[in-house]
C-alpha positions as CSV (number, residue, x, y, z in Angstrom):
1,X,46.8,17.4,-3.6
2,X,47.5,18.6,-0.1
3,X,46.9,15.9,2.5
4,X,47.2,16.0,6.3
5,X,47.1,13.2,8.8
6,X,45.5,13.2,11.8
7,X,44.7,10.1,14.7
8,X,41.7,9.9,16.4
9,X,42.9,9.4,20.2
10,X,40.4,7.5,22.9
11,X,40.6,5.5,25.6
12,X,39.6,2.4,23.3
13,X,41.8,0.5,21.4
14,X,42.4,2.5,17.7
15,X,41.3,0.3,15.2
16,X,42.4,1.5,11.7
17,X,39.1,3.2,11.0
18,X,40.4,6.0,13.4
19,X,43.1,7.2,11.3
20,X,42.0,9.2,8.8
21,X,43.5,11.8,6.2
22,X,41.8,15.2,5.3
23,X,42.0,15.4,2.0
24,X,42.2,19.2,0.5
25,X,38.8,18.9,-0.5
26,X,37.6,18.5,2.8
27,X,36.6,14.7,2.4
28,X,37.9,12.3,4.7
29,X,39.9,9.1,3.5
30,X,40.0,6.8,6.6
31,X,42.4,3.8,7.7
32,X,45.3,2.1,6.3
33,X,43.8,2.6,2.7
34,X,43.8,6.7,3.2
35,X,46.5,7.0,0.3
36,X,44.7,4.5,-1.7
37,X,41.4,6.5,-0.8
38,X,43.5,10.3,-1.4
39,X,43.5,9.4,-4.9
40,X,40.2,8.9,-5.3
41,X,39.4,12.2,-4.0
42,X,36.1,14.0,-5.2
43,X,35.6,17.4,-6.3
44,X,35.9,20.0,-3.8
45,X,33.3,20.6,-1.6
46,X,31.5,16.8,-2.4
47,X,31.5,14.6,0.7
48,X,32.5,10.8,0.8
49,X,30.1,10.1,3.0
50,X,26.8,9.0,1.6
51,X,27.9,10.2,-2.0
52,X,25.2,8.7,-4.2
53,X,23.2,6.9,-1.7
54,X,19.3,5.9,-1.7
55,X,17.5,7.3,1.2
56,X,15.8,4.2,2.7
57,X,12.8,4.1,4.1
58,X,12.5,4.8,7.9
59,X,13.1,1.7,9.8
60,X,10.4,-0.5,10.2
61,X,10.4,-0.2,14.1
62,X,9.8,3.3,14.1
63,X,5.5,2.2,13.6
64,X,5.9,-1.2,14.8
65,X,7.5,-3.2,17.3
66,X,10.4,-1.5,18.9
67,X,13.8,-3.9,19.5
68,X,14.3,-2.3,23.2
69,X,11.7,-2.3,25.5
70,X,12.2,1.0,28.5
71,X,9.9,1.1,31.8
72,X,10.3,3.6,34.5
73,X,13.3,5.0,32.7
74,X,15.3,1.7,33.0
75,X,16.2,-0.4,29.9
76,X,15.6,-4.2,29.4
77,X,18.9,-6.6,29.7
78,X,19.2,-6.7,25.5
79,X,19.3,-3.2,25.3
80,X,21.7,-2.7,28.0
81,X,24.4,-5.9,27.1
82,X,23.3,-3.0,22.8
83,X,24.8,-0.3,25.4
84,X,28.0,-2.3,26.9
85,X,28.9,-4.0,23.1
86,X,28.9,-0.2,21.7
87,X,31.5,0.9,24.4
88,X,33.7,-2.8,24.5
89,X,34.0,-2.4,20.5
90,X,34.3,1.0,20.5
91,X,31.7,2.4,18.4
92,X,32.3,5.6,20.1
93,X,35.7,6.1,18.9
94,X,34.3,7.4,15.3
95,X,30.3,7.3,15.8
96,X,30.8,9.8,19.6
97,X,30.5,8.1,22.8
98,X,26.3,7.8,23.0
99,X,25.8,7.6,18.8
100,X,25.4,11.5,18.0
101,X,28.4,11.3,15.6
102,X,32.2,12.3,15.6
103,X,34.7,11.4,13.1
104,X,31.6,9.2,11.9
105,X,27.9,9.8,10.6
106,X,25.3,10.2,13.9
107,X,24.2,7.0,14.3
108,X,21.2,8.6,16.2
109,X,20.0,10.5,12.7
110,X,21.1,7.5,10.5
111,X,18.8,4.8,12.2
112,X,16.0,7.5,11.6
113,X,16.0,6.5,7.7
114,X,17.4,3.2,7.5
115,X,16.1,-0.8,8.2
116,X,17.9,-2.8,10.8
117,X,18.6,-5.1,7.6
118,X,21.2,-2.4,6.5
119,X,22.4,-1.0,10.0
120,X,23.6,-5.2,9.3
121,X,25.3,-5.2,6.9
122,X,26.9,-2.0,7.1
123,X,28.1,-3.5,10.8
124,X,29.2,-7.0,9.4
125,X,30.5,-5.7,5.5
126,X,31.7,-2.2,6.4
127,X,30.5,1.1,4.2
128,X,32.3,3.8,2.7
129,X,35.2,4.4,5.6
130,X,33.9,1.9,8.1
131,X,35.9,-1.8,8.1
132,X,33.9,-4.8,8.4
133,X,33.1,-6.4,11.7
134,X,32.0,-9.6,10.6
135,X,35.0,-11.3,12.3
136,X,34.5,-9.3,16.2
137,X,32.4,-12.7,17.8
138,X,31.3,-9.9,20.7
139,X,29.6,-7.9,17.4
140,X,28.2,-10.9,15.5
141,X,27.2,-12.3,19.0
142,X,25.4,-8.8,20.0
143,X,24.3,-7.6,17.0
144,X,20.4,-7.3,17.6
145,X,21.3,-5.7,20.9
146,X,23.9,-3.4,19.7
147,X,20.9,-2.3,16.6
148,X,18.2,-2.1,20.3
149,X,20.4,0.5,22.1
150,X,21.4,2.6,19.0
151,X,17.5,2.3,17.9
152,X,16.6,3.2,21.7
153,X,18.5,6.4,21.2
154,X,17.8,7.2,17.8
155,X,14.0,7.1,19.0
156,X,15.0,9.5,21.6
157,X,13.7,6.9,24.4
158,X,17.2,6.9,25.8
159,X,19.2,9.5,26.7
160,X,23.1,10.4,26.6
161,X,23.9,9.2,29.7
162,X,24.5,5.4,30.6
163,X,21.2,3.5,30.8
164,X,19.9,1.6,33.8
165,X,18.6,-1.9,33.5
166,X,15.3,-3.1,34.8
């Protein structure tokens, strides 16, 4: 099994999710656990990510009431303080700097075909390569606005660059 490691470098504090090993199939085995995770590595070719998921239902805000309310081009104060918790955490680290993906899924394609019910809990539990949350109080504390301004761009009602508050 031929492994290489490689370190995810920001200007945001590395949390363990941003080491990762490429494992010789390809698949990526992230954080502390990456030797743990090496031996579990799938066939060649398969990818860890999503590996034997359902594919939810689109998100019930996508036909009903949206979480993020934008006039004029400027975004409401919960969807902004989604916006600031995203960079302070540093989401951007593995999910790219405005949710279009990196070392991590696009966060803008995965809120297309999930509820905010499981963006939750894969915040607060962790999934697949992702650590749990649950114990960052600016997370728990921001969690509806951190699910408005990832909705907001997975919508494509809010662009790349960073939003202006009403």
């Amino acid at each position: 099994m031929s492994l290489s490691k490689k370190v995810v470098k920001s200007i945001y504090p590395v949390t363990a999710a941003c080491a990762f090993t490429v494992l010789s199939s390809g698949a990526i085995a992230g954080g502390e656990a990456g030797a743990a995770e090496a031996a579990k590595e799938p066939a060649a070719g398969a990818a860890t990510e999503g590996a034997g998921e359902a594919t939810a239902a689109p998100a019930a805000a996508a036909g009903g009431d949206k979480p993020y309310s934008i006039v004029d081009g400027k975004v409401d104060a919960n969807t902004f303080e989604g916006w600031q918790t995203y960079r302070v955490a540093g989401c951007g680290q593995c999910h790219g700097g405005a949710a279009q993906g990196g070392a991590a899924p696009s966060l803008v394609e995965r809120l297309k075909t999930i509820s905010q019910e499981q963006f939750n809990t894969s915040v607060l539990e962790g999934k697949n390569l992702m650590p749990p949350w649950k114990n960052n109080k600016k997370v728990v504390d921001n969690l509806d606005k951190l699910y408005a301004y990832v909705k907001a761009r997975s919508d494509g009602a809010l662009g790349e660059d960073k939003p202006v508050k009403q």
